[in-house]
C-alpha positions in Angstrom: 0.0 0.0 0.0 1.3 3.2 -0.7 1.6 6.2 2.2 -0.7 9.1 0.8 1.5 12.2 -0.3 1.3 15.0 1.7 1.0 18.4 -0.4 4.3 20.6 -0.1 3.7 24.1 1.3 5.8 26.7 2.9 5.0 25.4 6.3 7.2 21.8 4.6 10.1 23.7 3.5 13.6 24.0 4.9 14.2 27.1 6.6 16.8 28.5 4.5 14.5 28.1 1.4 11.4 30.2 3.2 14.4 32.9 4.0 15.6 32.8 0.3 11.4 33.1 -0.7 10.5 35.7 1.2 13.8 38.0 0.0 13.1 37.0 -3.5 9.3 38.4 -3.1 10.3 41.5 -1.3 13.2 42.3 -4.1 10.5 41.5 -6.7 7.7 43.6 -5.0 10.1 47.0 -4.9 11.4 45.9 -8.2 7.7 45.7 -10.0 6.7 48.9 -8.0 9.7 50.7 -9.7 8.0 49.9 -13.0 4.9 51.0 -12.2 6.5 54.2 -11.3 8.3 54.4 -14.2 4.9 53.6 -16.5 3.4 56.5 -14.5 5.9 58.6 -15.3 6.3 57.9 -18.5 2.1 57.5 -19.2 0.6 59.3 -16.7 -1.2 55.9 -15.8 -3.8 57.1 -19.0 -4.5 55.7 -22.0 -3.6 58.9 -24.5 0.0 58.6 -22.3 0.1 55.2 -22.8 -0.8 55.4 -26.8 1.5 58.7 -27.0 4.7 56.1 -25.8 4.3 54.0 -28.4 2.2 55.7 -31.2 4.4 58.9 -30.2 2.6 62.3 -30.0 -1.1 63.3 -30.5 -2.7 59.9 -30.5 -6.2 59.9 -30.9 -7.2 59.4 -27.2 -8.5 62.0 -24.7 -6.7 62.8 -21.6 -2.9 64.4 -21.2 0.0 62.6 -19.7 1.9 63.4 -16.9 4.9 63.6 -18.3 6.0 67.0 -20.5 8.7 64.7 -23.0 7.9 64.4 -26.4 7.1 60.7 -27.2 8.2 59.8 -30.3 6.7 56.5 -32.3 8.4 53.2 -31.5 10.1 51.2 -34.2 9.0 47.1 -35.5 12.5 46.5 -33.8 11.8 48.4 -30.7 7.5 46.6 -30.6 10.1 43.4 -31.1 12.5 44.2 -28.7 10.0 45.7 -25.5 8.1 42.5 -26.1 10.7 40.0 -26.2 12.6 41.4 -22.9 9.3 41.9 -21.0 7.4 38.8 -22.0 10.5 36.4 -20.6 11.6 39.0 -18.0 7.8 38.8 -16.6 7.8 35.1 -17.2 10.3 34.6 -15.0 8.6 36.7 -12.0 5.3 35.1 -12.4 7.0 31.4 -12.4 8.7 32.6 -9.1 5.3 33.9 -7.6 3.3 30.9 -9.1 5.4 28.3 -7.0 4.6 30.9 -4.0 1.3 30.5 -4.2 1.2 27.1 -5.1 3.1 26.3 -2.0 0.8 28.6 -0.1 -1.9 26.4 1.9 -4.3 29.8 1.9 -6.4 30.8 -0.1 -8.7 27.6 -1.1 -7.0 25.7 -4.5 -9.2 26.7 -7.0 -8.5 30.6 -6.0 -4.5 29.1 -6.2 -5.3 27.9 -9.2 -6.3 31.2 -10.5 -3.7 33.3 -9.2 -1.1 31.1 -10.6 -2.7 31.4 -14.4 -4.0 34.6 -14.4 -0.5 36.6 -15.1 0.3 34.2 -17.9 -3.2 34.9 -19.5 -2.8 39.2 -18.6 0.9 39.2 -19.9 -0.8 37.3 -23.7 -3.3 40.2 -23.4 -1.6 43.1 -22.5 1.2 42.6 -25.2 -1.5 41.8 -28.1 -3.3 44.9 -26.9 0.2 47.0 -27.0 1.0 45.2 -30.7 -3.1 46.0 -31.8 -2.5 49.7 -30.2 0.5 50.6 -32.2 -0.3 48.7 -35.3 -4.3 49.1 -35.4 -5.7 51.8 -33.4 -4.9 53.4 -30.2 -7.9 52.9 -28.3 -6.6 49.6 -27.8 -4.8 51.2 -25.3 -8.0 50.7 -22.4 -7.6 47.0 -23.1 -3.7 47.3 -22.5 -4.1 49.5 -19.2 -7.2 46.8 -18.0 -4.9 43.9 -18.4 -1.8 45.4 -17.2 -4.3 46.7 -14.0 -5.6 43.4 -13.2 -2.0 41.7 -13.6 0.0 44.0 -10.8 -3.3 43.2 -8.5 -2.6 40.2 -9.2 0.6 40.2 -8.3 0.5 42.2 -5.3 -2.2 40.1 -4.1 0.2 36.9 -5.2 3.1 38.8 -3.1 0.7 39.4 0.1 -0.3 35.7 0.4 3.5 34.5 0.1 4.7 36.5 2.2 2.1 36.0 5.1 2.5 32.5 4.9 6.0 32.8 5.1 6.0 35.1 8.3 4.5 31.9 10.3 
């Protein structure tokens, strides 16, 4: 007869690896913040700002950025080059916070289960919406800043249950 497996979580795990966890989640949460405060800078957090940074100046969208710079239309090779580096950068972070919360024994599975996928799903989103915004038409831009929105709750709320697990 074989012993029933128990289910890892953070409570299972060595000591050094729970240290090593919950410094790799704080280091990730002031490192996504950063870009958030650099989208806001850059954006003003709106969709004309967001168009403007990669349509460049006076696209078709109401409300100003909060930034004064001129934004200037992105190249194919830059589209290419901002989706490449954040798609596999951001790929990375949400692996790291997916084993978080699938080690977490809070909230129930099928909300686990969600948080884990739901990144994957926003990142496939946002970066069609940024591609159909600079190559179609920039209100595409609300889709962008809706997915984009719903992925950093996402991963603050990922962040949150980690590190409150890991704090028992």
């Amino acid at each position: 007869m074989t012993e029933p497996s128990v289910r890892p979580s953070w409570q299972t795990v060595p000591a050094p690896l729970r240290l090593l966890a919950r410094w790799v989640t704080i280091v990730q949460l002031v490192g996504y913040t950063t870009s958030l405060v650099f989208v806001w800078h850059t954006t003003g957090l709106v969709p004309r700002g967001v168009a403007e940074r990669y349509r460049g100046e006076g696209a078709p969208i109401e409300a100003a950025p909060a930034t004064e710079a001129m934004q200037f239309p992105k190249s194919f090779g830059e589209m290419l080059t901002i989706t490449h580096t954040h798609l596999l950068g951001m790929a990375v972070i949400f692996v790291l916070t997916g084993i978080g919360v699938a080690l977490c024994t809070r909230p129930s599975e099928r909300w686990r289960r969600f948080l884990i996928a739901e990144p994957f799903a926003a990142l496939l989103v946002s970066f069609s919406a940024m591609w159909l915004m600079w190559y179609a038409d920039a209100r595409f831009a609300w889709l962008l800043e809706a997915s984009s929105s719903l992925l950093a709750i996402t991963f603050y709320v990922q962040s949150v249950l980690i590190l409150r697990e890991l704090r028992q």
